[in-house]
C-alpha positions, 0 to 999 in steps of 0.5 A, spaced: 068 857 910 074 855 914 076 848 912 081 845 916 085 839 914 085 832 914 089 829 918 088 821 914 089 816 920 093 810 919 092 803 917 094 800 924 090 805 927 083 804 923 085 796 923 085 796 931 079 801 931 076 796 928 077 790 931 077 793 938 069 794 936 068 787 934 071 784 940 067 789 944 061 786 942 063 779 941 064 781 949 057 783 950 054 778 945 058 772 949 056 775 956 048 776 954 049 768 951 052 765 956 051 770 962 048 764 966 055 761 969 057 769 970 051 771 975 052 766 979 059 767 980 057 773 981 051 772 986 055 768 990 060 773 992 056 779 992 057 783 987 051 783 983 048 787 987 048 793 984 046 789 976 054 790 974 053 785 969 047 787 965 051 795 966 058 791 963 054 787 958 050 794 955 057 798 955 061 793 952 056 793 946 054 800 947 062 801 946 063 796 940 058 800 936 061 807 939 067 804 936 065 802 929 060 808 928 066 813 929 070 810 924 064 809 918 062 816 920 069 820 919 070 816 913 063 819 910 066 827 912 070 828 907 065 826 901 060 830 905 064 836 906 066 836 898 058 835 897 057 841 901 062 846 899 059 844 891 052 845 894 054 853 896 054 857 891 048 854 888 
């Protein structure tokens, strides 16, 4: 079996990943909460016509949970590979 190696990414980098996914659905809860105030705006200017705030508030928290399952599933691929590779010989 052909194992390519690990590249451990930086602290900044998986910090930043972090935070960039929390605020991400802080966004989208805040938006969902508070969404009143915004449809109006948009209502009044015309550009909820095609539901843009419903798509912006589903994406950011889409992408905010993108985000942090990237980092928590590539941190799980290191013991899941050692865990396999043990498991074949048997």
């Amino acid at each position: 079996m052909i194992t390519k190696p690990a590249t451990p990414k930086p602290l900044f980098f998986t910090i930043a990943q972090l935070f960039l996914g929390l605020a991400l659905i802080s966004l989208s809860t805040h938006l969902a909460l508070d969404g009143g105030r915004y449809l109006e705006a948009l209502n009044e200017s015309g550009l909820n016509e095609y539901h843009a705030f419903g798509l912006l508030v589903c994406l950011s928290f889409l992408s905010g949970i993108f985000l942090i399952a990237q980092h928590v599933l590539s941190q799980g691929d290191s013991n899941f590979d050692e865990s396999f590779d043990t498991a074949l010989p048997y």
